[in-house]
C-alpha positions as CSV (number, residue, x, y, z in Angstrom):
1,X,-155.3,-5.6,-43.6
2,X,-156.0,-2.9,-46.3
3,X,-159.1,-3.3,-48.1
4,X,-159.5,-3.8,-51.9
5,X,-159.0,-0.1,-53.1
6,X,-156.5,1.2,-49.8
7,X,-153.0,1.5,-50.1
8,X,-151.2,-2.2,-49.8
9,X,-149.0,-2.4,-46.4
10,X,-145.5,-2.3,-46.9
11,X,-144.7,-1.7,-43.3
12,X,-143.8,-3.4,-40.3
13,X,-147.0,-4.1,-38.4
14,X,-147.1,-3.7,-34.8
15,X,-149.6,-3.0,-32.2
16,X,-150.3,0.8,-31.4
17,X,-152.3,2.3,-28.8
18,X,-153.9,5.9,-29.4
19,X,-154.7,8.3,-26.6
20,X,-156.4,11.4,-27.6
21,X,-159.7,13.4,-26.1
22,X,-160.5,14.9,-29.4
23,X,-162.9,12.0,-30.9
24,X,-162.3,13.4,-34.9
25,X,-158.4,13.1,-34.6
26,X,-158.4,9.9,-32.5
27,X,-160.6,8.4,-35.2
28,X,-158.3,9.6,-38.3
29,X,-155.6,8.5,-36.7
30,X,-156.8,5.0,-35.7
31,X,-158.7,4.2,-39.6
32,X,-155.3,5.7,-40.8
33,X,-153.0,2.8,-39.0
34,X,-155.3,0.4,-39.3
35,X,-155.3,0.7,-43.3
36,X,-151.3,0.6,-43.1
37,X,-151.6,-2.5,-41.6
38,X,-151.2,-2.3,-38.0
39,X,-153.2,-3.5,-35.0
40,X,-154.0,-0.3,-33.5
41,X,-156.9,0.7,-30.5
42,X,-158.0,4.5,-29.3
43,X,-159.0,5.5,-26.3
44,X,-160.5,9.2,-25.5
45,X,-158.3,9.2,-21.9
46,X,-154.8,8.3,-20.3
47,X,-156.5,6.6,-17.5
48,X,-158.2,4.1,-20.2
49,X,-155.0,3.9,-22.0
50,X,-153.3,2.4,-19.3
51,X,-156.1,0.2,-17.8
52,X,-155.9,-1.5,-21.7
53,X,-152.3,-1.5,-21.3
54,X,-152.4,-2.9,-18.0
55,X,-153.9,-6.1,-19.4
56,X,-151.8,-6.3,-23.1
57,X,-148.5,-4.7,-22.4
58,X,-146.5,-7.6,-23.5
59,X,-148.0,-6.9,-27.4
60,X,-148.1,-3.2,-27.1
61,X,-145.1,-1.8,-29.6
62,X,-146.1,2.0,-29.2
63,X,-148.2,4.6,-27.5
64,X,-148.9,7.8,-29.2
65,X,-150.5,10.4,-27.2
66,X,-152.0,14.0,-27.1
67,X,-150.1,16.3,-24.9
68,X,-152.9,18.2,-23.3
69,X,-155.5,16.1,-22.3
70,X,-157.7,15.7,-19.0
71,X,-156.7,13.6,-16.1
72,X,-153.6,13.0,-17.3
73,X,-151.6,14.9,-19.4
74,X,-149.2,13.0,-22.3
75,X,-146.1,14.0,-20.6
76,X,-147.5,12.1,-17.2
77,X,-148.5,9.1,-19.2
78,X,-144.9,9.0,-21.1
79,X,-144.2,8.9,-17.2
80,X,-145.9,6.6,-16.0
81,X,-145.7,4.1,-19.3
82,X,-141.8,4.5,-19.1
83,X,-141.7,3.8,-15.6
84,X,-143.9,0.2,-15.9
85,X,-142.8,-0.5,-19.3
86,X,-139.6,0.8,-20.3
87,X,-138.9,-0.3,-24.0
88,X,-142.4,0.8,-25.2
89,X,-142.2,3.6,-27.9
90,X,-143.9,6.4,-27.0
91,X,-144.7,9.4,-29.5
92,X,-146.2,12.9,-28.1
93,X,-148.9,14.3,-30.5
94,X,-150.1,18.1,-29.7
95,X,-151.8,20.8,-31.3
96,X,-150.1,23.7,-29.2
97,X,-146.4,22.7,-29.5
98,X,-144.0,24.4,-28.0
99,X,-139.9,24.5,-27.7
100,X,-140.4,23.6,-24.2
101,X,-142.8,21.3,-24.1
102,X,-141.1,19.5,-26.6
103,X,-137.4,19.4,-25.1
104,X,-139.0,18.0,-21.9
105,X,-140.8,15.4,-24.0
106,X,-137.6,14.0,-25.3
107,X,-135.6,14.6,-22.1
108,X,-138.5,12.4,-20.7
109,X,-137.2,9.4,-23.7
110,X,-140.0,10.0,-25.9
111,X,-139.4,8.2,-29.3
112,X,-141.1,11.0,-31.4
113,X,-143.2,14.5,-31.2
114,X,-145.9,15.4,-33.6
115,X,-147.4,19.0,-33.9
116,X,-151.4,18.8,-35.4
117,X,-152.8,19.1,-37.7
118,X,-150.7,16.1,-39.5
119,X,-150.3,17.0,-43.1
120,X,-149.8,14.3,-44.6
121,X,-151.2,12.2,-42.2
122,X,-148.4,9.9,-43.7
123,X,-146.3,12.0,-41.1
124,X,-147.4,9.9,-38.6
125,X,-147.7,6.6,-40.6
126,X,-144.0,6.9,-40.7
127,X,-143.1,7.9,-36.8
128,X,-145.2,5.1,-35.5
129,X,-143.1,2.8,-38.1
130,X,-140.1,4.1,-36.9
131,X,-140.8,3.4,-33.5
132,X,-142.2,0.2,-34.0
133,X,-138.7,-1.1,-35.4
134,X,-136.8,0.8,-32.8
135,X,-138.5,-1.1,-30.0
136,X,-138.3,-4.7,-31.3
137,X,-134.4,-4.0,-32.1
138,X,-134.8,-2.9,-28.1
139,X,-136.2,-6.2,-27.1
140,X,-134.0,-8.1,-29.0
141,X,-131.1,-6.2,-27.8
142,X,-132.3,-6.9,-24.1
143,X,-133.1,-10.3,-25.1
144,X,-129.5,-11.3,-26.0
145,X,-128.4,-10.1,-23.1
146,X,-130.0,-11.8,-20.8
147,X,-129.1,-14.9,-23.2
148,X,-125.5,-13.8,-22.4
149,X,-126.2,-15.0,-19.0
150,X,-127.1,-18.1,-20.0
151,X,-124.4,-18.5,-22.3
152,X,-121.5,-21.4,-21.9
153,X,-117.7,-19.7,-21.5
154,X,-116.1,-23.1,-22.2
155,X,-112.5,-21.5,-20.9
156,X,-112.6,-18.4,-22.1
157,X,-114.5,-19.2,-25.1
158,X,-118.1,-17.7,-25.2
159,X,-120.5,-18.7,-27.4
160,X,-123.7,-22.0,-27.6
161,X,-123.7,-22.6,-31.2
162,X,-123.8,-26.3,-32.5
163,X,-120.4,-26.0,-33.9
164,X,-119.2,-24.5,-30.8
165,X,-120.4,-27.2,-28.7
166,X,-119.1,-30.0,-31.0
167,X,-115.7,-28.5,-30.0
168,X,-116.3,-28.5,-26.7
169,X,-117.2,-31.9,-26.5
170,X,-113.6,-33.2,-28.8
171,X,-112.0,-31.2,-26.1
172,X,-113.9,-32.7,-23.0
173,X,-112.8,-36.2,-25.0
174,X,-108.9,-35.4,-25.3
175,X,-108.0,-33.5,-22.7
176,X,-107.9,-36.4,-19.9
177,X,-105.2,-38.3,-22.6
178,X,-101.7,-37.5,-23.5
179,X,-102.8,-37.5,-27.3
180,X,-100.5,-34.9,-29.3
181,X,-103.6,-32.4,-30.8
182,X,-103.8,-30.8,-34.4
183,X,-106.9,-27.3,-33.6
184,X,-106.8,-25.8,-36.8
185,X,-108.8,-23.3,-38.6
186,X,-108.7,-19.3,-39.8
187,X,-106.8,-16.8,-38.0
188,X,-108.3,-15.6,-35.1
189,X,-110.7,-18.2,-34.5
190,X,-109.0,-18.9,-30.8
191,X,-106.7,-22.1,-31.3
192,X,-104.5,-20.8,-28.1
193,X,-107.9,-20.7,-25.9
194,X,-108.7,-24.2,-27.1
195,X,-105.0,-25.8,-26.7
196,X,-105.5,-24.2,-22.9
197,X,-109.0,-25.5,-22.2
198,X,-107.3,-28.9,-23.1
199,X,-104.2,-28.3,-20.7
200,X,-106.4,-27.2,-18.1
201,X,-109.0,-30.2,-18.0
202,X,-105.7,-32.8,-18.2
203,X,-103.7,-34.4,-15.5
204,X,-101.0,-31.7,-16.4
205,X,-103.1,-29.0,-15.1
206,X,-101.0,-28.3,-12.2
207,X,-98.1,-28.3,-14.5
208,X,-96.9,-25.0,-16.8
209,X,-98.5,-24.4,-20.1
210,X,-96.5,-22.5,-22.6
211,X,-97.2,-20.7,-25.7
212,X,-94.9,-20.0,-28.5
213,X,-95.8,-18.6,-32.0
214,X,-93.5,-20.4,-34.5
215,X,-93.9,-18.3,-37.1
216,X,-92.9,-15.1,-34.5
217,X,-89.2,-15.9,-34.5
218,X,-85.8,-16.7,-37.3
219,X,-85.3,-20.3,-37.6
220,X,-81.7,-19.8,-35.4
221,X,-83.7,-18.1,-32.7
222,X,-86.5,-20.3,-32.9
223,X,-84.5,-23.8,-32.1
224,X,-82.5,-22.0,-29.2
225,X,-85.9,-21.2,-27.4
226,X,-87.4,-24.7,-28.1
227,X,-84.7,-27.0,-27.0
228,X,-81.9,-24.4,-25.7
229,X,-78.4,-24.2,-25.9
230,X,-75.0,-24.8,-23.8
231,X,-72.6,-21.9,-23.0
232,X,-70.5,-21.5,-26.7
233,X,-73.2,-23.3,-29.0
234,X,-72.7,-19.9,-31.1
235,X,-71.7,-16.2,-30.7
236,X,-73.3,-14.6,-27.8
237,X,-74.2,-18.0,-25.9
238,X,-72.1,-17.2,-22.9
239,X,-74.4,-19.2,-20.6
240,X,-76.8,-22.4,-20.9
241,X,-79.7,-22.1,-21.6
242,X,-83.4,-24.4,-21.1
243,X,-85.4,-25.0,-23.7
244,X,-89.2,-24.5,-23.6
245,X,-89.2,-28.2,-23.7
246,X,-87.8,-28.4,-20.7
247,X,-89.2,-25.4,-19.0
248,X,-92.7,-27.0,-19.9
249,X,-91.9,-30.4,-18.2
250,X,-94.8,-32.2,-17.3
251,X,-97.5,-29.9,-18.6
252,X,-98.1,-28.6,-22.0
253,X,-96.1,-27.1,-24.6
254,X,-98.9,-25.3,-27.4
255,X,-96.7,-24.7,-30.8
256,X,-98.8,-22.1,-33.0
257,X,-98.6,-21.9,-36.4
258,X,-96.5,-25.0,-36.7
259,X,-97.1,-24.9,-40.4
260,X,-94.3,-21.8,-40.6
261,X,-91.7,-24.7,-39.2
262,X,-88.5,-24.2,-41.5
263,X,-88.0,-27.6,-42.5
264,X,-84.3,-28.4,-40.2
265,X,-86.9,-27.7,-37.2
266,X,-89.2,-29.9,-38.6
267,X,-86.4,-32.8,-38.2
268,X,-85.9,-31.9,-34.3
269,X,-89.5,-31.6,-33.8
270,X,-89.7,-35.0,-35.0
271,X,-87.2,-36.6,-32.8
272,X,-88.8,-35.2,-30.1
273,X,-92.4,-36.8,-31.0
274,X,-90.9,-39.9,-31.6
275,X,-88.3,-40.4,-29.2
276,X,-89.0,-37.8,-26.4
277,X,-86.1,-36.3,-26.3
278,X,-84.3,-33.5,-27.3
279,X,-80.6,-32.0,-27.9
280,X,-79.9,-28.9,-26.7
281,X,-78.1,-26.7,-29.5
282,X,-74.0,-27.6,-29.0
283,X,-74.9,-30.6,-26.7
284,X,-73.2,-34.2,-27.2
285,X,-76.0,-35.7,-25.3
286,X,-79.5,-35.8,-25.1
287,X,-81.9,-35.2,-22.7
288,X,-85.6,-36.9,-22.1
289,X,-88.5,-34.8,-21.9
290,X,-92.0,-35.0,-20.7
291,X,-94.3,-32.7,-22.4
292,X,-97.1,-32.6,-23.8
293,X,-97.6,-31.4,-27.5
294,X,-100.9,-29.1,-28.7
295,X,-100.2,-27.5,-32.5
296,X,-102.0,-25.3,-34.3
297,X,-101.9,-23.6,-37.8
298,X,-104.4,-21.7,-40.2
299,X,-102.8,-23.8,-43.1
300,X,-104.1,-27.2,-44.4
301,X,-100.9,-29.0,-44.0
302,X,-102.1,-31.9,-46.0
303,X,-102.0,-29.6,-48.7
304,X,-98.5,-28.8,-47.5
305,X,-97.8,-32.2,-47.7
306,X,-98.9,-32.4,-51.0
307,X,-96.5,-29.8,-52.2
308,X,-93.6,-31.2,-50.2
309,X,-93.5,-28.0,-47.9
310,X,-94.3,-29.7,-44.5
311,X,-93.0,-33.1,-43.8
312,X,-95.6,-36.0,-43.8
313,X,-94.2,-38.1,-41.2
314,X,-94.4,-34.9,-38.9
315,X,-97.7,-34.6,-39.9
316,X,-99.0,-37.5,-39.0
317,X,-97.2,-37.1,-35.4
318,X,-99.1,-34.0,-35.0
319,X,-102.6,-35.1,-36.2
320,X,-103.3,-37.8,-34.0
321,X,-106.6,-35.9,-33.1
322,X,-107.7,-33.3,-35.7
323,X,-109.8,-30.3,-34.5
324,X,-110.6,-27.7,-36.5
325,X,-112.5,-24.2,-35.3
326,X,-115.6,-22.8,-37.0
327,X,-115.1,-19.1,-38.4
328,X,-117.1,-16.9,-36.8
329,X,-119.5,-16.5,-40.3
330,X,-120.7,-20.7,-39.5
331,X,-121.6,-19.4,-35.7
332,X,-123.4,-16.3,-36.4
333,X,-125.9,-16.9,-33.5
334,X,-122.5,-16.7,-30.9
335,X,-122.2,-13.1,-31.6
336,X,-124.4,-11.2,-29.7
337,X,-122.9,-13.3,-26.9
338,X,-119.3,-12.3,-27.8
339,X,-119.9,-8.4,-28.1
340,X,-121.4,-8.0,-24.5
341,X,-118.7,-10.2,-23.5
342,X,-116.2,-8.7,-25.4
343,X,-117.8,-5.4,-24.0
344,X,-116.9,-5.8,-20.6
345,X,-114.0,-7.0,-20.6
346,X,-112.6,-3.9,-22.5
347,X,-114.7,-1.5,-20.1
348,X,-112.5,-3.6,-17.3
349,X,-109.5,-3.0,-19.1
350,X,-109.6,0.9,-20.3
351,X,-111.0,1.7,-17.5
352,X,-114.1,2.7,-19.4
353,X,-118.2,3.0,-18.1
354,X,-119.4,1.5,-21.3
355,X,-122.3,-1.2,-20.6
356,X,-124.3,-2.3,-23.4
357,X,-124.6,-1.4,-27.4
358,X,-126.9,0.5,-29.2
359,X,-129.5,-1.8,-31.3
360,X,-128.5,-1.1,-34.4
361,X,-125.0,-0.8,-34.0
362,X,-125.6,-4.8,-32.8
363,X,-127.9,-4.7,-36.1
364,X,-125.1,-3.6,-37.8
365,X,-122.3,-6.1,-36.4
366,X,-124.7,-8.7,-37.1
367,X,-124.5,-8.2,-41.0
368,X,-121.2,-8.2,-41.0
369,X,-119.0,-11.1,-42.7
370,X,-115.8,-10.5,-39.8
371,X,-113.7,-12.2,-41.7
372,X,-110.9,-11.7,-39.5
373,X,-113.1,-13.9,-36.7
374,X,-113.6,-13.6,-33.2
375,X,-110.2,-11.7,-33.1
376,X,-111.4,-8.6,-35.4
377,X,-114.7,-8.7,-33.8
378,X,-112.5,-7.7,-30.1
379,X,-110.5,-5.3,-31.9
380,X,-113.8,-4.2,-32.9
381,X,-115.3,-3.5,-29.5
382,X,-112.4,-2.6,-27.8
383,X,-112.2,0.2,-29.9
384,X,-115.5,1.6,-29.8
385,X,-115.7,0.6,-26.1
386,X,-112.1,3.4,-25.8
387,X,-114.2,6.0,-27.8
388,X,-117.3,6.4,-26.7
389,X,-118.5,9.0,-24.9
390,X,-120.9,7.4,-22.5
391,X,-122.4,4.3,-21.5
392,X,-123.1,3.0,-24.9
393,X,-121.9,1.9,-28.0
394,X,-123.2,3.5,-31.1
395,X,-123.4,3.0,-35.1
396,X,-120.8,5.5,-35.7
397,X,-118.0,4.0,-33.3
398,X,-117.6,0.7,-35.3
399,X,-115.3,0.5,-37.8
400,X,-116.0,2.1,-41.3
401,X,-114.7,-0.5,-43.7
402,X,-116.7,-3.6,-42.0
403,X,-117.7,-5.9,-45.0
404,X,-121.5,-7.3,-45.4
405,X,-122.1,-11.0,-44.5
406,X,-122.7,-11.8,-47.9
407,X,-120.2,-11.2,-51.0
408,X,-119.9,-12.7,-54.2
409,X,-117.8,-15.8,-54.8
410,X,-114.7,-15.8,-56.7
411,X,-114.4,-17.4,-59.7
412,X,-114.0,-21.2,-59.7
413,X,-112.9,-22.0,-63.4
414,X,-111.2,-20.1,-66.7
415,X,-111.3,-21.2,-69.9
416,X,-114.2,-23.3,-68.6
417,X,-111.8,-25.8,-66.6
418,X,-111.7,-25.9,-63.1
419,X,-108.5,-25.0,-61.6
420,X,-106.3,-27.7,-59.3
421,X,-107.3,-26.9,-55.5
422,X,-103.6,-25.9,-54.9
423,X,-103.3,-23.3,-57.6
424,X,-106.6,-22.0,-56.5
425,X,-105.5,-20.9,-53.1
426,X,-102.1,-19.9,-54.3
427,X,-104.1,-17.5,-56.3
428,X,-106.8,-16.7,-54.0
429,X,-104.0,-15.8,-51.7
430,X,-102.3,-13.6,-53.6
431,X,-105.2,-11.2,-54.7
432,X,-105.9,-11.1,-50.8
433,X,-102.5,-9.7,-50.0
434,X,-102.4,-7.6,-53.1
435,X,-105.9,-6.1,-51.5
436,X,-104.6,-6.0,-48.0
437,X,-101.7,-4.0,-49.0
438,X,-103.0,-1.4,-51.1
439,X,-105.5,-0.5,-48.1
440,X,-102.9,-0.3,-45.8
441,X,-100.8,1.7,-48.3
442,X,-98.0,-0.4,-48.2
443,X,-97.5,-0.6,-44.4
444,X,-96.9,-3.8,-43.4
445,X,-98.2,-3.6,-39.8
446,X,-100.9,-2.2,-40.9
447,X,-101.8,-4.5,-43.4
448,X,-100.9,-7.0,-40.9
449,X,-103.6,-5.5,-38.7
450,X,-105.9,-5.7,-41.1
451,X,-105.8,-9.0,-42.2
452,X,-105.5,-10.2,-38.3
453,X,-102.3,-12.0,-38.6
454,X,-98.5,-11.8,-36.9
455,X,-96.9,-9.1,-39.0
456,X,-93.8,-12.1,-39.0
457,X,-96.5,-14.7,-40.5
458,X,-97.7,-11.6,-42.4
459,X,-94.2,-10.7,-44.1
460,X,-93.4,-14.6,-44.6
461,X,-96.5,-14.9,-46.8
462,X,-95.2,-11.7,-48.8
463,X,-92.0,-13.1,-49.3
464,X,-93.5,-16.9,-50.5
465,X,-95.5,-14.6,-53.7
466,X,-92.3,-12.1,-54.4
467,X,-94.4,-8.9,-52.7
468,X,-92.1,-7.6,-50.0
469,X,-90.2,-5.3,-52.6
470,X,-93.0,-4.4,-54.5
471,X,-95.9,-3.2,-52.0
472,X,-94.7,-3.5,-48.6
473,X,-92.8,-0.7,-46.8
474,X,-90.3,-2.0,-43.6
């Protein structure tokens, strides 16, 4: 620690070691880290450096080292510490620098090269700080990886946070039963993966497992492909056709974003919960089916309910079991886990010889609120995975316009009275889209994009707070 009268430590400390044969610069060096609060110890030869190193190199954040010194030179030891212990920092000092002897120092990884004399010995203060932080967000990075290996993939799903593993466990509860399931939560959050880890750990396993995104299709279109249609049920029928009710017989039929239902589908849906049947569009008779029923919606249909948009007999046919997905922001300690993951499987895909992220690009992910969940976080990667140029994913390949962790709050009240919890959201909601769509310049895909959601869903909100005209484009 600095001593009454030195310069208080503001930096990172860390323990250096200091190689250099010229006893006056090895001591300035040494008193000058030592008063800006690191751990530092000097030796007068490589061959002592790495006997001290030998016996601490677990504690050991950076070498610094002359260039020209007997024994063995500082280019041999940046050899032969790099070769024993890779993610050490190593800075080159020398008093005869040259262009080449510094380009083979840095082809040779060296963090940082000093030419003497250091004026202001601050120079080197800062280097050695610099290096310090680079090699913890190393072993951190290295760290998390091998915790990747470690990791549960529940399914598809990758991640070993507490609210993670609470889901996991509802799921390892329901999935043996024929209980119809309610997975809610935010876009992008991975209801679909969920509603399939279910199928697959039931009796129905064996059996078809189909997706449909309610919200994806017109009401018309979106009755004809749940319980199908005879030949002549309307203009262009000219053949019967099974319903995905049917097609899913005996395994599991996932309905996504159920909350979009228009409310004549709500009716059939009903019938078919309580009855198990259904009638195919332009049949006289009905027909039974056995299927098993997994919704899902970003909305809070009780809510709905509330505001007579979503039938409340319905409702409680679909929330027999309620489970609802953490956002990514309440399983922060998942991510490092999801971008290697996320990593490979877009190298796989594109074809691409990207392995592992820069530090502080993960440093940088990290701080970021991803409120688009785990589903902007892949687009994420799988961009930068398609740019980059070699093995690695840098600062400069995420996305630009990634928002901080933290952000003010909206405000709860005006006039000093707090607003109903309905009006709230209405409001809320509006602003959001209003935002979305003056990034996206009034494209509707893209502001679809952006705010992760079906560009259907995304034009059906639009529509529900009079923007389509306005803002959007077609």
């Amino acid at each position: 620690m600095a001593r009454e009268g030195e310069e208080a430590v503001s930096r990172t400390r860390g323990r250096i070691l200091v190689a250099d044969d010229e006893p006056d610069v090895l001591n300035v060096v040494t008193r000058k880290l030592e008063r800006s609060g690191f751990e530092v110890s000097g030796f007068e030869s490589s061959p002592l450096l790495l006997e001290a190193l030998r016996g601490v190199s677990g504690d050991v954040d950076v070498v610094l080292a002359d260039l020209h010194m007997p024994d063995i030179d500082g280019l041999e030891l940046l050899r032969a510490v790099h070769e024993e212990w890779p993610t050490i920092a190593f800075i080159v000092m020398t008093g005869r620098g040259t262009i080449g002897s510094a380009v083979e120092a840095m082809r040779l990884r060296a963090f940082d090269y000093l030419v003497k004399p250091f004026d202001p010995l601050e120079t080197v203060v800062a280097a050695v700080d610099r290096a310090v932080n680079h090699k913890r967000l190393v072993d951190r990075n290295q760290f998390l990886e091998r915790q990747l290996e470690l990791t549960a993939q529940f399914e598809g799903i990758v991640g070993s946070s507490k609210p993670l593993a609470d889901v996991f466990a509802m799921v390892e509860s329901v999935a043996p039963t024929d209980v119809t399931v309610l997975v809610t939560g935010e876009s992008g959050t991975g209801k679909e993966l969920v509603a399939r880890a279910i199928h697959t750990r039931s009796h129905r396993a064996s059996r078809p497992f189909i997706a449909i995104n309610c919200a994806a299709l017109a009401e018309s279109v979106l009755e004809s492909e749940l319980f199908g249609h005879v030949r002549g049920a309307f203009t262009g029928a000219v053949v019967s056709r099974r319903g995905l009710f049917e097609e899913a017989s005996g395994g599991t039929l996932f309905l996504d974003e159920v909350g979009e239902l228009a409310p004549a589908t709500q009716v059939r849906l009903l019938r078919v919960l309580q009855e198990g049947e259904i009638r195919p569009l332009g049949a006289n008779d009905s027909r039974r089916v056995d299927v098993r029923i997994i919704a899902a919606t970003h909305r809070d249909l009780a809510n709905e309910v509330q505001q007579g948009a979503f039938r409340q007999d319905l409702f409680y046919r679909l929330n027999v079991v309620s489970l609802k997905l953490p956002p990514l922001r309440e399983r922060r300690q998942d991510l490092p886990a999801l971008v290697h993951h996320f990593i490979k499987k877009a190298a796989v895909r594109f074809d691409r010889a990207v392995t592992k992220i820069d530090p502080e690009a993960l440093e940088r992910i990290l701080a970021c609120a991803w409120p688009g969940n785990v589903r902007e976080l892949e687009n994420a990667i799988e961009r930068a995975v398609v740019l980059a140029r070699g093995d690695t994913i840098t600062p400069e390949l995420l996305p630009a316009d990634l928002r901080p962790a933290i952000a003010s709050a909206p405000a709860s009240h005006v006039g000093g009275s707090v607003r109903p919890l309905g009006e709230a959201r209405a409001n809320f909601e509006r602003h959001y889209l209003e935002q979305v769509i003056r990034r996206a310049e009034g494209n509707t895909a893209e502001a679809a994009r952006l705010a992760g959601v079906d560009r259907s869903n995304f034009r059906r909100l639009l529509k529900r707070y009079g923007l389509v005209a306005a803002n959007a484009k077609p």
